[in-house]
SERO-4910 file (N, C-alpha, C, O; in steps of 0.05 Angstrom, whole numbers):
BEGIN
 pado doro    nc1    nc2    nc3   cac1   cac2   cac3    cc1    cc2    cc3    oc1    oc2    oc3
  Unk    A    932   2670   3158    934   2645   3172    953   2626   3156    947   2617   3134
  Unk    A    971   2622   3166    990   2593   3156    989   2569   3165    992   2561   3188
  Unk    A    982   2549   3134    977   2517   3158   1001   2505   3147   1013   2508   3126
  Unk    A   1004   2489   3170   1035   2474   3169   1025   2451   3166   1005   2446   3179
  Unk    A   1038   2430   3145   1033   2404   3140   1048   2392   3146   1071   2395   3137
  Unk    A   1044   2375   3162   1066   2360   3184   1085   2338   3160   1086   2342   3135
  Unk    A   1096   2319   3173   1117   2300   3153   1098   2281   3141   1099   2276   3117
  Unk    A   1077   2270   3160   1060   2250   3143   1043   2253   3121   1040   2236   3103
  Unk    A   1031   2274   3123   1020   2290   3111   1037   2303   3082   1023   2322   3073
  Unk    A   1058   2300   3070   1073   2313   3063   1090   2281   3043   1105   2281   3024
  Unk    A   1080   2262   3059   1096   2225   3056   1070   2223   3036   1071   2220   3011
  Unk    A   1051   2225   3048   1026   2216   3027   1024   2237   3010   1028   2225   2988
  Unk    A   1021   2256   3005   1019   2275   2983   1038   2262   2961   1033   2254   2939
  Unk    A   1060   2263   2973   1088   2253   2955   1069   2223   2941   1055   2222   2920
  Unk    A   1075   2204   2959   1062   2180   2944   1039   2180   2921   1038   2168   2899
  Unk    A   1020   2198   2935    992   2202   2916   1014   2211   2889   1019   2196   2870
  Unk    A   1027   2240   2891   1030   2242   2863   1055   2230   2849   1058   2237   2825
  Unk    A   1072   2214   2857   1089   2196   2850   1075   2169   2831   1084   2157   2812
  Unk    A   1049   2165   2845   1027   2137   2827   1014   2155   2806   1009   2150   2783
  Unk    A   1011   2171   2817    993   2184   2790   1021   2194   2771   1011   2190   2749
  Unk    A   1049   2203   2766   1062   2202   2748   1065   2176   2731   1065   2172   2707
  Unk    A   1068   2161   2753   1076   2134   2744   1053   2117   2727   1056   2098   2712
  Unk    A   1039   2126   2731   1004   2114   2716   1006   2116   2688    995   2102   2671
  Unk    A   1021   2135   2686   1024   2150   2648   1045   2138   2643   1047   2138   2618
  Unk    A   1067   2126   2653   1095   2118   2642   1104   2108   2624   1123   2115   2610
  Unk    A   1082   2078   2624   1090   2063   2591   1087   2083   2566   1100   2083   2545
  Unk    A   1062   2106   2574   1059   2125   2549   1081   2146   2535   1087   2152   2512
  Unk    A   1089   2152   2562   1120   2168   2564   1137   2153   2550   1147   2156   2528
  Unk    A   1142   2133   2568   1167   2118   2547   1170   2111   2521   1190   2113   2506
  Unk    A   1141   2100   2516   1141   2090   2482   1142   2121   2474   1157   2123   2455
  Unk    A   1131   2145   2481   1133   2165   2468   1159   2171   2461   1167   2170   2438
  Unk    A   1180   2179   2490   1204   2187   2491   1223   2168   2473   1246   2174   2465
  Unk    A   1208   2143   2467   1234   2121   2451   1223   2116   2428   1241   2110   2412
  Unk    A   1197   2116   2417   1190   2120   2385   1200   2142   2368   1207   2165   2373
  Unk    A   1199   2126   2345   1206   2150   2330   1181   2159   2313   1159   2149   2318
  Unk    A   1183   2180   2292   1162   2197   2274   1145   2178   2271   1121   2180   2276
  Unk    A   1158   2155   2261   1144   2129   2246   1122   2119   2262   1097   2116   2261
  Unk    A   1144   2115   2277   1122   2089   2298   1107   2108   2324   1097   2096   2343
  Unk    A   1107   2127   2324   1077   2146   2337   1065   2152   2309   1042   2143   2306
  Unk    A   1073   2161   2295   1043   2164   2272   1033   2135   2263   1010   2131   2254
  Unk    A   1049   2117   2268   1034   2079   2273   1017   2081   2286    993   2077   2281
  Unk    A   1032   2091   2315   1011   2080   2337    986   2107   2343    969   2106   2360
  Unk    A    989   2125   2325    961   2156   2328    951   2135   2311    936   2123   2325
  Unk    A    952   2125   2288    936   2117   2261    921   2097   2276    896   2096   2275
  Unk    A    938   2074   2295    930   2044   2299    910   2053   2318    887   2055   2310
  Unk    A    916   2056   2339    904   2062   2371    895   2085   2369    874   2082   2382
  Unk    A    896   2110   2360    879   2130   2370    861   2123   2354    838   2118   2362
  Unk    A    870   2122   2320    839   2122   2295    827   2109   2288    808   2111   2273
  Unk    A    840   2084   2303    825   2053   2299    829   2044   2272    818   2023   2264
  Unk    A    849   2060   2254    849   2048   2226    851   2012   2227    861   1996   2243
  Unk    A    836   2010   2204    843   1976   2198    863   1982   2169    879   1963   2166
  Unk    A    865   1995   2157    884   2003   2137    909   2019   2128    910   2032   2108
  Unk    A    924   2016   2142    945   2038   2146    969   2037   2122    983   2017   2123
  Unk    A    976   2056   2103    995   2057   2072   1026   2079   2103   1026   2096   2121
  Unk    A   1040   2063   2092   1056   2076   2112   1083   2094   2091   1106   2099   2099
  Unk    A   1074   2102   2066   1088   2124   2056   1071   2151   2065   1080   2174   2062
  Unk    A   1044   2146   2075   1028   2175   2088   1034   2184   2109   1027   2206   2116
  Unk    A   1052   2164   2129   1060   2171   2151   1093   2176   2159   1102   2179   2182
  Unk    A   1107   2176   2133   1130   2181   2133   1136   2212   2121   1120   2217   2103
  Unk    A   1153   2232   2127   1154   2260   2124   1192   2258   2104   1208   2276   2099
  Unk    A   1193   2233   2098   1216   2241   2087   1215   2221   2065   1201   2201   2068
  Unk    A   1230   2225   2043   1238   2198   2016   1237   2182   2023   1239   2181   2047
  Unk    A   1232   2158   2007   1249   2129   2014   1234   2113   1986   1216   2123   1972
  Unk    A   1243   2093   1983   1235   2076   1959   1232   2047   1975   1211   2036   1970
  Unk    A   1246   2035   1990   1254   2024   2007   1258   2017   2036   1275   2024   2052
  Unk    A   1232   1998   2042   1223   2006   2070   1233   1973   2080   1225   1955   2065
  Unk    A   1254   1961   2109   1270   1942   2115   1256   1938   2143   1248   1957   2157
  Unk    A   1255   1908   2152   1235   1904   2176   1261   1880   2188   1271   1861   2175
  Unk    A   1266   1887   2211   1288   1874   2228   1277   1869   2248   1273   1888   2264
  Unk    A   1267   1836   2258   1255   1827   2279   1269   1826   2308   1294   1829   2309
  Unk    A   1258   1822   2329   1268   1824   2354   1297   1815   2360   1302   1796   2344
  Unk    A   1320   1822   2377   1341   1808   2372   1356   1808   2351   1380   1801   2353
  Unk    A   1347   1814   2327   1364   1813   2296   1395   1827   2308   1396   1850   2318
  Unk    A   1425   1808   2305   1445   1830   2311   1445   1849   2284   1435   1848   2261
  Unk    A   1457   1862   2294   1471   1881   2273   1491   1872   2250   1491   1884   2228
  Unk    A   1503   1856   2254   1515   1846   2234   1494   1823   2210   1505   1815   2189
  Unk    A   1470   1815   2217   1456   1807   2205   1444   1834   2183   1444   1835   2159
  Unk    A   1436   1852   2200   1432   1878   2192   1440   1886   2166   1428   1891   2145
  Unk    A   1476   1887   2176   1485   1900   2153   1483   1881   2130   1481   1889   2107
  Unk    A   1484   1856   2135   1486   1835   2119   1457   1844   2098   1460   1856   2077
  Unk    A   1433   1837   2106   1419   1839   2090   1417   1875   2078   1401   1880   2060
  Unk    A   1428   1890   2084   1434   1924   2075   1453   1915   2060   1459   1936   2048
  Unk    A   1469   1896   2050   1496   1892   2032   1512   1919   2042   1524   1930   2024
  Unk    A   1514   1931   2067   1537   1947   2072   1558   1933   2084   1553   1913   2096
  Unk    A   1592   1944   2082   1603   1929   2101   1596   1937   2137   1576   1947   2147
  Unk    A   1616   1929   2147   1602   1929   2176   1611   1957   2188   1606   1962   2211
  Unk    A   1629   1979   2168   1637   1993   2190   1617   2013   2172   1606   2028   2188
  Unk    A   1610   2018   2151   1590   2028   2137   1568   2028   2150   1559   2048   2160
  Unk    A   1559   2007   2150   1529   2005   2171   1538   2005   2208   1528   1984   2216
  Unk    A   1544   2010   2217   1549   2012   2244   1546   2046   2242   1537   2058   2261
  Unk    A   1554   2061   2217   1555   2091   2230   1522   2095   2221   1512   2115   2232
  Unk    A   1505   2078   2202   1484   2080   2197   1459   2074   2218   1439   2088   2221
  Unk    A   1465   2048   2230   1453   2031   2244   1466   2039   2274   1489   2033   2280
  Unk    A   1448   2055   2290   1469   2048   2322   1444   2047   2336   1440   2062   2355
  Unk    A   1427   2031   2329   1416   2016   2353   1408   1986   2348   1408   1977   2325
  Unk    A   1404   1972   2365   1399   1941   2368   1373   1928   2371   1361   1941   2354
  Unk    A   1359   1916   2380   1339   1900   2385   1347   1886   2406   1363   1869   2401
  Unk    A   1338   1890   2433   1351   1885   2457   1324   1873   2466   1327   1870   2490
  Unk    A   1304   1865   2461   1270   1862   2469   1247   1849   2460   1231   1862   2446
  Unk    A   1244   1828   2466   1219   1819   2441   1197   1845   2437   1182   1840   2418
  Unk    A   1189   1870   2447   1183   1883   2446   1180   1904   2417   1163   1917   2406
  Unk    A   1207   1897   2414   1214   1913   2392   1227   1914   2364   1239   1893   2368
  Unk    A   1234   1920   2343   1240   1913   2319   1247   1942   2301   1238   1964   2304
  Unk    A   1263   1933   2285   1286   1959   2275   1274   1962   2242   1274   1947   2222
  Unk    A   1266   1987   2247   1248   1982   2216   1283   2011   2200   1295   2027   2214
  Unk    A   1287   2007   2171   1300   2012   2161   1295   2030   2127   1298   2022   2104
  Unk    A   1291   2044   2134   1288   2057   2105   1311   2070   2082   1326   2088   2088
  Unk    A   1310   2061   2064   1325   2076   2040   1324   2093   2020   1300   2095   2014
  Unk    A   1335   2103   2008   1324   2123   1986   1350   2116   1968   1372   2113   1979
  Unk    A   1347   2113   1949   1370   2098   1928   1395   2088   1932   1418   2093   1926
  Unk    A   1382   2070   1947   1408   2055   1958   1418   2060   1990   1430   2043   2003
  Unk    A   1411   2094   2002   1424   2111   2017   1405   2099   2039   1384   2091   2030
  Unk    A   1408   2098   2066   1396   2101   2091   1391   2125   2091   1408   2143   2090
  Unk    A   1363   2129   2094   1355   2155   2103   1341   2157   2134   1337   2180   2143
  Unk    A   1333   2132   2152   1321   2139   2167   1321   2113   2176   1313   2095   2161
  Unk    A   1330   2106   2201   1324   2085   2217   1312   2088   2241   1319   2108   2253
  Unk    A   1287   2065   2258   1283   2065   2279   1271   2055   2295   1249   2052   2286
  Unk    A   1272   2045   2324   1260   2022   2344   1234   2026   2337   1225   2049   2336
  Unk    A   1223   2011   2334   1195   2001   2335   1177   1995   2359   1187   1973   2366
  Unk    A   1162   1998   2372   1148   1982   2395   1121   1962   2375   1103   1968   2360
  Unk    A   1129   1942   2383   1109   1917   2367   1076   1925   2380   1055   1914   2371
  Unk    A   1077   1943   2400   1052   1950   2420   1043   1966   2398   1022   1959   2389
  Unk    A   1053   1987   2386   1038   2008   2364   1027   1983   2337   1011   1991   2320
  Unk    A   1034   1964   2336   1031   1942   2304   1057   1927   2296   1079   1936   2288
  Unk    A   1045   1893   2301   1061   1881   2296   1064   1873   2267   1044   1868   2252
  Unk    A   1088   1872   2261   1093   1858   2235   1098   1835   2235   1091   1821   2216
  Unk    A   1108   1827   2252   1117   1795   2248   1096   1775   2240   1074   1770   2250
  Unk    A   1107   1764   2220   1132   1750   2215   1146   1764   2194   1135   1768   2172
  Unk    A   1169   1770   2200   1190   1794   2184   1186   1777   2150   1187   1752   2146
  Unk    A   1181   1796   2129   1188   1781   2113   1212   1787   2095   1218   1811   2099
  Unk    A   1224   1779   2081   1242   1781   2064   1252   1798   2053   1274   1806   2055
  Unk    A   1234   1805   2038   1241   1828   2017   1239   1856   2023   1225   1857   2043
  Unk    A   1247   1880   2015   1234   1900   2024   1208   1911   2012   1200   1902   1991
  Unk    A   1193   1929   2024   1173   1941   2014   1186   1970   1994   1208   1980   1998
  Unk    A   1170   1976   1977   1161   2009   1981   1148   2011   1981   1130   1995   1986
  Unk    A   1146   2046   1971   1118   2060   1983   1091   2047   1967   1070   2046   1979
  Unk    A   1094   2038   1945   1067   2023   1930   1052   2005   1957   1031   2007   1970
  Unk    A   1079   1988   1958   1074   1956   1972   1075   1965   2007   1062   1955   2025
  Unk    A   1086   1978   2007   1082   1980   2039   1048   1991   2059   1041   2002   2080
  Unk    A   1039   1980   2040   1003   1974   2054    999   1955   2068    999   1932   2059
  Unk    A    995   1964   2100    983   1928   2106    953   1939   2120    949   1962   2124
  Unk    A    937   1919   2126    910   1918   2135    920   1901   2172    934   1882   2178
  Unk    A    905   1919   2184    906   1909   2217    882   1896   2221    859   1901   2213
  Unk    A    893   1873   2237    875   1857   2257    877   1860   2283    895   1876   2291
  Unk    A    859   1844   2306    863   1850   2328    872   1823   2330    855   1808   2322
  Unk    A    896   1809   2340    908   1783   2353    905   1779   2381    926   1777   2394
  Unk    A    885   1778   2389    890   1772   2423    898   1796   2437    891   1818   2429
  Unk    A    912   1793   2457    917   1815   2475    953   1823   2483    969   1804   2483
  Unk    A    959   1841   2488    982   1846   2494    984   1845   2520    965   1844   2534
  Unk    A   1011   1846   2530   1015   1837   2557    999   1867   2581    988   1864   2603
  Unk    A   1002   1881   2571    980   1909   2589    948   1899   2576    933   1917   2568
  Unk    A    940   1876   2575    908   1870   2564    902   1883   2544    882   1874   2533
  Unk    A    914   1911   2526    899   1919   2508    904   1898   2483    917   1877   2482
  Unk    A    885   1914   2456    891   1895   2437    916   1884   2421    934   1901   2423
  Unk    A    922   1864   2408    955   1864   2401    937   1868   2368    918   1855   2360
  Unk    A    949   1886   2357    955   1886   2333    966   1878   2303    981   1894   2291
  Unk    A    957   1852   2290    977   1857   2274    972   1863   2243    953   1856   2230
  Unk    A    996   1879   2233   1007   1885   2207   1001   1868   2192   1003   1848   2207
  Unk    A    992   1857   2162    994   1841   2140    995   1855   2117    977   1872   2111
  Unk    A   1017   1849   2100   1014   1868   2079    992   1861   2061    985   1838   2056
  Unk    A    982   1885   2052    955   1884   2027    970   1871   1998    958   1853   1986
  Unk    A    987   1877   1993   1003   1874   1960   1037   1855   1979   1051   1860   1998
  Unk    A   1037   1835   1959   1067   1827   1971   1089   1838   1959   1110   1842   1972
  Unk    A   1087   1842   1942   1110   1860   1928   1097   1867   1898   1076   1856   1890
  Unk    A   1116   1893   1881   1114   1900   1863   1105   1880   1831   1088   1884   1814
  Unk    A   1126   1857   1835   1128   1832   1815   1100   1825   1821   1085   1830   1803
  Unk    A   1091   1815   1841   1065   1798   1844   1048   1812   1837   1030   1800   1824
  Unk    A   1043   1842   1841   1021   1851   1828   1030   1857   1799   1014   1853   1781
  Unk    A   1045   1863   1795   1042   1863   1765   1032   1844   1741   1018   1848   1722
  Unk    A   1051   1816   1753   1041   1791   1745    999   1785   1746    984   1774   1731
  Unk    A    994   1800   1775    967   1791   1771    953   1814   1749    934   1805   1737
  Unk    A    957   1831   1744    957   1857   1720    956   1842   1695    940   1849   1677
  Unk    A    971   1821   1691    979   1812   1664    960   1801   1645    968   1794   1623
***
């Protein structure tokens, strides 16, 4: 027996599973546009509920030198605080901050870029960018829950545990 499913029948099927792809999308995208970093952020933040996250455990490569570039930052600010010139960092640096959404985190390993990449502020916000860089010692921060993000879940944010190397040492003294 063969049943034939007429056009309407065939309009709604389509629709039903067109909403149900679309239901998963923001997950897709932040997947398809995060990088290593910022999904092992957002497994640590949102799947494990950490309140404590050391973000040299979640990095798979060197660095000494971890750089936080807030929404909008151009690139020539970029290179500015990297002390590269601009055609140096342009082959380093090729993406932007086009989104309050998002932020260009920057890592180094003696001096060298080893790994740059978009951030979604939805996996843990850092802001307010601070100054200096981290490493792996100092790059501890402890999460709170701030209110809500624009999809109602929780907004997240980053605070570092240690402000830098000098300060704890000084309190050592």
């Amino acid at each position: 027996m063969v049943v034939t499913v007429g056009r309407p029948v065939k309009r709604a099927l389509l629709l039903v599973a067109g909403a149900l792809a679309l239901q998963g999308c923001g997950d897709i995208y932040r997947y398809l546009n995060s990088g290593d970093v910022g999904w092992a952020l957002k497994t640590a933040l949102r799947d494990r509920k950490s309140t404590r996250v050391e973000l040299a455990k979640l990095t798979e490569f060197q660095w000494d030198e971890f750089l936080l570039f807030g929404p909008y930052e151009p690139t020539s600010e970029v290179c500015r605080r990297l002390e590269l010139s601009l055609v140096a960092c342009k082959s380093v640096i090729t993406v932007e901050s086009v989104d309050d959404s998002e932020m260009l985190m920057v890592f180094r390993h003696r001096g060298k870029v080893v790994h740059t990449e978009m951030h979604f502020r939805w996996h843990g916000d850092f802001t307010p960018i601070p100054d200096k860089p981290f490493s792996p010692q100092t790059a501890v921060f402890s999460v709170s829950i701030e209110g809500r993000g624009a999809a109602g879940g929780d907004w997240l944010k980053l605070r570092p545990v240690v402000e830098n190397v000098d300060t704890q040492a000084s309190a050592e003294r």
